[in-house]
C-alpha positions in Angstrom: -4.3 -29.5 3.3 -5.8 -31.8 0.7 -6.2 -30.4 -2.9 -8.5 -31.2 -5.5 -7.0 -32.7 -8.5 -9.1 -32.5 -11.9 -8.4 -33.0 -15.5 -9.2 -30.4 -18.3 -10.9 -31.4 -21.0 -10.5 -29.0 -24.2 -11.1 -30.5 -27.7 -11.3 -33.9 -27.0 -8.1 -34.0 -25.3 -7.4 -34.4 -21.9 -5.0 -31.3 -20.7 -2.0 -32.1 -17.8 -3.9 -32.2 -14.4 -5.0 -29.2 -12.7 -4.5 -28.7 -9.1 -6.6 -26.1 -7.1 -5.9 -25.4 -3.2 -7.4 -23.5 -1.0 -6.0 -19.5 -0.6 -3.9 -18.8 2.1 -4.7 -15.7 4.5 -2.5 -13.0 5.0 -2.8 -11.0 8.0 -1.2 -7.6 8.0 -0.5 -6.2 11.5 -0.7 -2.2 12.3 2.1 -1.0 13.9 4.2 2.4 13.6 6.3 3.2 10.7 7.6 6.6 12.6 9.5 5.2 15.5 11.1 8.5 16.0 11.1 11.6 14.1 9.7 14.5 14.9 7.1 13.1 17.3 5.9 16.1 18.9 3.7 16.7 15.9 0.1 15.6 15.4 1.3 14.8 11.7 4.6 14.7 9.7 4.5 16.6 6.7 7.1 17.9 4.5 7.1 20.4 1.6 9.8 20.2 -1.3 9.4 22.6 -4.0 10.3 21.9 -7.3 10.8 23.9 -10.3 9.8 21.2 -13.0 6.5 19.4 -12.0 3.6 19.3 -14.0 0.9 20.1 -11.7 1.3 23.1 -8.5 1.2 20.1 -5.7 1.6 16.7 -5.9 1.4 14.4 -2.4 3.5 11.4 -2.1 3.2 8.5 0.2 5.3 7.6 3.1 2.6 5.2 5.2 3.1 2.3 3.0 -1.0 1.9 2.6 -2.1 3.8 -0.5 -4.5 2.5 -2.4 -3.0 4.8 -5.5 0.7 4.2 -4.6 3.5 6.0 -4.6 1.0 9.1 -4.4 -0.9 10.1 -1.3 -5.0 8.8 -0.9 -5.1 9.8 2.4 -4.9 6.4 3.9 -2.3 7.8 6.4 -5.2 9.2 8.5 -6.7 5.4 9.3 -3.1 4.2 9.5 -2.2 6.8 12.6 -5.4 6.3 14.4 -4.6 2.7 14.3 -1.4 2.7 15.5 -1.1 6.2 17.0 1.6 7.0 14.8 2.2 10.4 12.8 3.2 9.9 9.5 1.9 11.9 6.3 2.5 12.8 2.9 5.4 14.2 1.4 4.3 17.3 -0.7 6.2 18.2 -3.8 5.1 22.1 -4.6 6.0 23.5 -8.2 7.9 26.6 -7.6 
């Protein structure tokens, strides 16, 4: 790829060259990130309750995908139609 090599200008001076390239794609492939457990379930959920949270429920990702990571946006629903997989939050209940 050829780059584009320019010279800043600030103050009269001329700055150390600046070198811009072109941005690189990143694709992200959907696959499953639940090979295995508990697969007979349209979703996996599981509760842990806790005695010393601040608020009564609190969801926690586990599809790798939130928006508002490490807690739950709900992007786990896309994320399993996608790929067919099951995964879901983790829900941490005060007790």
């Amino acid at each position: 790829m050829a780059s584009i090599t320019n010279s800043i200008i600030q103050g009269g001076f001329a700055l150390s060259p600046l070198t811009v390239r072109p941005r690189r794609m990143v694709v992200v492939r959907a696959e499953a990130i639940n090979p295995d457990i508990k697969k007979d379930e349209p979703k996996v959920v599981d509760s842990v309750v806790v005695t010393e949270l601040s608020k009564p429920l609190t969801a926690y990702c586990r599809c790798w995908r939130s928006g508002t990571f490490p807690l739950c946006d709900g992007s786990h629903v896309k994320h399993n139609k996608a790929t067919g997989d099951n995964v879901g939050p983790l829900l941490l209940k005060k007790q």
